[in-house]
C-alpha positions as CSV (number, residue, x, y, z in Angstrom):
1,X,55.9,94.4,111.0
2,X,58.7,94.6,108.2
3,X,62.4,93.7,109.7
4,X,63.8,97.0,109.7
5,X,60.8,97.9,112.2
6,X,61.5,95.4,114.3
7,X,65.1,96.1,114.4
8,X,64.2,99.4,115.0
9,X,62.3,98.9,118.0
10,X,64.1,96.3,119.5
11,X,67.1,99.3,119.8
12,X,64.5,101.7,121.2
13,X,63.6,98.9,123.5
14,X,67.4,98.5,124.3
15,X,68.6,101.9,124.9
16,X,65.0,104.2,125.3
17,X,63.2,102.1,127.0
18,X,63.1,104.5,130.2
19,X,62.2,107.5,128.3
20,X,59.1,108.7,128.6
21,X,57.6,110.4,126.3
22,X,59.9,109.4,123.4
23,X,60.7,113.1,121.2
24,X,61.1,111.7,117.8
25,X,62.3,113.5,115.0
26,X,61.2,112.5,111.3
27,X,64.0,113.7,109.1
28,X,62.3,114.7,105.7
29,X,58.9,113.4,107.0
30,X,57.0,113.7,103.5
31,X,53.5,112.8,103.8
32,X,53.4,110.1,106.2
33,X,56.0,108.0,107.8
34,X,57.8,105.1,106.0
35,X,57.4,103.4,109.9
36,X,54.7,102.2,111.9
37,X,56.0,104.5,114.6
38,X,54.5,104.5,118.7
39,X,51.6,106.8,118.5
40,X,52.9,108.0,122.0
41,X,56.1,109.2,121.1
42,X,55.8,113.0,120.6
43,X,57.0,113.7,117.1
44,X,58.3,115.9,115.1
45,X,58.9,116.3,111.5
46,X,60.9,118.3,109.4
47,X,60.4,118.5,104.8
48,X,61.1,120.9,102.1
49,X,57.2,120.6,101.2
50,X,54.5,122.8,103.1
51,X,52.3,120.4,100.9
52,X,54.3,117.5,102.0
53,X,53.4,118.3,105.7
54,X,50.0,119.6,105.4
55,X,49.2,116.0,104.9
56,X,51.4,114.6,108.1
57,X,48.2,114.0,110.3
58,X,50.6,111.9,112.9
59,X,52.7,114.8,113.1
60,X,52.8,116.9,117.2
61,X,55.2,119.6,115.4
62,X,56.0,120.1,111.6
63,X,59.1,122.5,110.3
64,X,59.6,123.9,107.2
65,X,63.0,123.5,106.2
66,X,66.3,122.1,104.9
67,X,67.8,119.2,106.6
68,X,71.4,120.2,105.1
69,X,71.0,124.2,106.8
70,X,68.0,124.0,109.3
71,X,69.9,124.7,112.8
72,X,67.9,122.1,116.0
73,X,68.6,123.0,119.7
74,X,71.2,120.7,121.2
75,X,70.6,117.8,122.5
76,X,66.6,117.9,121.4
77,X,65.3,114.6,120.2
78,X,65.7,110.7,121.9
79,X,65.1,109.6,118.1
80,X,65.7,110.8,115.0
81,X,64.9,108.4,112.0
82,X,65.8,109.8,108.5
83,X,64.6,107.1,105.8
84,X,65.3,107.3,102.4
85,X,66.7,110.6,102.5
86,X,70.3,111.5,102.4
87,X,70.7,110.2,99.0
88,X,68.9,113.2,97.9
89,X,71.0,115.6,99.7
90,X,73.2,117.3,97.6
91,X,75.7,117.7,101.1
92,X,74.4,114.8,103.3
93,X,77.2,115.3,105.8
94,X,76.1,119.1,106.8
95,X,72.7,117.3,107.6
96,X,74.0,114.2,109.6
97,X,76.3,117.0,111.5
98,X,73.4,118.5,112.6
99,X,71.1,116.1,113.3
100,X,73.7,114.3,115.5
101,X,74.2,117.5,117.5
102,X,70.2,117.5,118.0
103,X,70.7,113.8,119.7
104,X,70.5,113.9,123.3
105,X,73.6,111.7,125.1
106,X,71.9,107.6,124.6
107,X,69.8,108.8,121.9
108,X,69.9,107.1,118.5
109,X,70.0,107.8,115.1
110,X,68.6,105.6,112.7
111,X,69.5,106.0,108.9
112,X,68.2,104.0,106.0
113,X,69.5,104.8,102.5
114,X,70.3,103.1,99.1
115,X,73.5,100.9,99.1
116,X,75.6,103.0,96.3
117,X,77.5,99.3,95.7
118,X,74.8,97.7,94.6
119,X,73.0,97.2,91.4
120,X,70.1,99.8,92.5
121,X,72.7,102.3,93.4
122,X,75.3,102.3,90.6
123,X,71.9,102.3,88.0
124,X,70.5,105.0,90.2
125,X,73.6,107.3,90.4
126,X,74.5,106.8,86.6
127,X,70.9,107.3,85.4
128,X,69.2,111.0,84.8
129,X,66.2,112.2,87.2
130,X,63.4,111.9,84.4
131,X,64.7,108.1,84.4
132,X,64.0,107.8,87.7
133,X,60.3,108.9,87.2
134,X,59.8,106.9,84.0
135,X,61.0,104.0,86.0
136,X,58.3,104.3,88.9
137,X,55.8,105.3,86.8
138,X,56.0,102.8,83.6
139,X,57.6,99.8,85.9
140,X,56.3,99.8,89.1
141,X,52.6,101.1,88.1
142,X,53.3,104.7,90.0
143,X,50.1,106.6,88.8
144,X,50.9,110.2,90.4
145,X,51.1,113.2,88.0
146,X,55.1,114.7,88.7
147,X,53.8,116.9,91.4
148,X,52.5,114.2,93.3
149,X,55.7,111.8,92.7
150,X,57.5,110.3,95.6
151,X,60.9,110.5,93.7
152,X,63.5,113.3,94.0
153,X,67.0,114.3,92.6
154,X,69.4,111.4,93.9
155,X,72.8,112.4,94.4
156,X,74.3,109.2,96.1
157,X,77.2,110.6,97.4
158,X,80.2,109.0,98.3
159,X,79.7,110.1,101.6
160,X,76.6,107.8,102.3
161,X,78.7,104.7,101.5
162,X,77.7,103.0,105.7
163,X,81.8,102.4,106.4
164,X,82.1,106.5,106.0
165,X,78.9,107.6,107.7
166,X,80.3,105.5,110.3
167,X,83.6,107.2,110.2
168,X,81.7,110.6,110.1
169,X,79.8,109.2,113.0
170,X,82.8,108.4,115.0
171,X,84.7,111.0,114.5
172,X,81.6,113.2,115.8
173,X,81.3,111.3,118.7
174,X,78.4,108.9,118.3
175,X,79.1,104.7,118.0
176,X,77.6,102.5,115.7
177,X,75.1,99.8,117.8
178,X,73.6,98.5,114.7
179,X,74.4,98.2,110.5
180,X,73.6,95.8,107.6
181,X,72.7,95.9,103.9
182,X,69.4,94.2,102.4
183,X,67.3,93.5,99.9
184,X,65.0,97.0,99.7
185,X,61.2,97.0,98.9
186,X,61.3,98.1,95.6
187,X,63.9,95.6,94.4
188,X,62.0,93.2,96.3
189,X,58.4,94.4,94.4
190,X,60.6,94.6,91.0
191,X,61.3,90.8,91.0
192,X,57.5,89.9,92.0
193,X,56.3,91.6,88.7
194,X,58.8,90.6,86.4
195,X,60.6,87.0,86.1
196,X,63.3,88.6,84.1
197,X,64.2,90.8,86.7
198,X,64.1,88.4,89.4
199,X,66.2,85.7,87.4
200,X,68.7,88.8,86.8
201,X,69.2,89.6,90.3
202,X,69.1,86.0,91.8
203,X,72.0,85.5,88.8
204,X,74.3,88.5,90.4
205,X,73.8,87.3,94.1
206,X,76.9,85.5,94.4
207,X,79.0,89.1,93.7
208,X,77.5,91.1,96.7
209,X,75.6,93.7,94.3
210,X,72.0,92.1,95.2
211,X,71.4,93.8,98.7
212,X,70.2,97.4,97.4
213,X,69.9,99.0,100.5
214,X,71.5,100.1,104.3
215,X,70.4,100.3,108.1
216,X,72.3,102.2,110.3
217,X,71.6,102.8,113.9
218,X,73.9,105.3,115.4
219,X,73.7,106.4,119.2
220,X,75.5,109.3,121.1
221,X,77.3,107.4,124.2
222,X,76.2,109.3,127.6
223,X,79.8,110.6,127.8
C-alpha cells in the first residue's frame, strides 16, 4: 500500500470509522481508480468520458458529467477523493464548491494534485499540451494511441496552490485535518530510468522545488 493510501485510510479510520456503508464519490473516476479503495464502500464516480466509465467495473453508480457544473444533492457522500484532477480544470474552485456542498457534516475530502512550486509544476504549466503527450509517450514508455492517453489539458491554476484551497476550504466551512507535499510517482519513475534526471533533482533538493506533488484532506466539522 503506497503512503498516500495509508494516510488515506488511517483518516477514514479516524473520522468514518462508524459509517456504514461508506458512499464514496470518485471525482473524475477515469477508467479505474488511482486507490486501492474498500470494495464495500458504495461508490460513485463521476468523468467527462462515457468511454472512460464504461470501463469502471468497481463502480455502484457512474455520472456523466462536468465536475466544474454538475449540481450533487447536499450533503450526499462520507468521501469524496478527487486525484489528479483539478489541475485540469479550467475553474477548479466551481468544482471544489460543489463537491464540498455534497460532503455530509464529518465527511472528508481528499485532494491530490501537482505542486505548481515545484519543478514538475512550473515545467508543466509553461509547457504546451502536445509536450505533455510527447513526454509520456517518448520518456516514460506510454504506448497508448492519443485517444487512449491518460494526459489532459493542465491548467495549474493559481487556485490549486494547497495554502489557497485551504483558504477556499475555510472560508466554505470545512477544516483542513491533513496536508503535505511529496515526491509524486512519475518523478519518482523519471529518476529510476534515467541517472541524469535523478542527479538533476537530487541537485535541486536543497531549494524546496523537489516534492512535485500535494495531499489534502479536508473535512466538514459536524457544526
Amino acid at each position: 500500500m503506497s503512503p498516500q493510501n495509508q494516510i488515506l485510510f488511517s483518516n477514514v479510520q479516524k473520522h468514518l470509522s462508524s459509517r456504514n456503508p461508506l458512499r464514496v464519490l470518485e471525482a473524475g473516476c477515469g477508467s479505474t481508480s488511482h486507490l486501492s479503495l474498500d470494495p464495500s464502500w458504495q461508490l460513485t464516480g463521476i468523468d467527462l468520458s462515457q468511454r472512460q466509465l464504461d470501463r469502471n467495473t468497481n463502480l455502484h453508480e457512474k455520472v456523466l458529467g462536468n465536475l466544474e457544473t454538475h449540481d450533487w444533492d447536499t450533503a450526499r457522500f462520507d468521501l469524496i477523493v478527487c486525484w489528479d484532477v483539478i489541475e485540469h480544470l479550467p475553474n477548479p474552485n466551481n468544482a471544489l464548491l460543489r463537491m464540498m456542498r455534497a460532503l455530509a457534516p464529518g465527511g472528508l475530502l481528499v485532494l491530490a494534485f501537482p505542486h505548481l512550486r515545484s519543478v514538475k509544476g512550473i515545467v508543466t504549466k509553461l509547457t504546451p499540451y502536445w509536450a505533455h503527450v510527447a513526454f509520456y509517450r517518448y520518456f516514460m514508455g506510454q504506448s497508448n494511441e492519443t485517444a487512449e492517453a491518460n494526459q489532459f489539458p493542465t491548467y495549474l491554476r493559481r487556485d490549486i496552490l494547497p495554502d489557497r484551497i485551504i483558504e477556499f476550504s475555510r472560508i466554505n466551512g470545512l477544516e483542513c485535518c491533513y496536508s503535505c507535499s511529496y515526491e509524486g510517482p512519475v518523478q519518482a519513475d523519471l529518476r529510476r530510468r534515467n541517472p541524469i534526471a535523478n542527479a538533476f533533482f537530487a541537485g535541486i533538493k536543497w531549494i524546496g522545488l523537489n516534492d512535485s506533488d500535494s495531499m489534502l484532506i479536508l473535512r466538514r466539522p459536524f457544526s
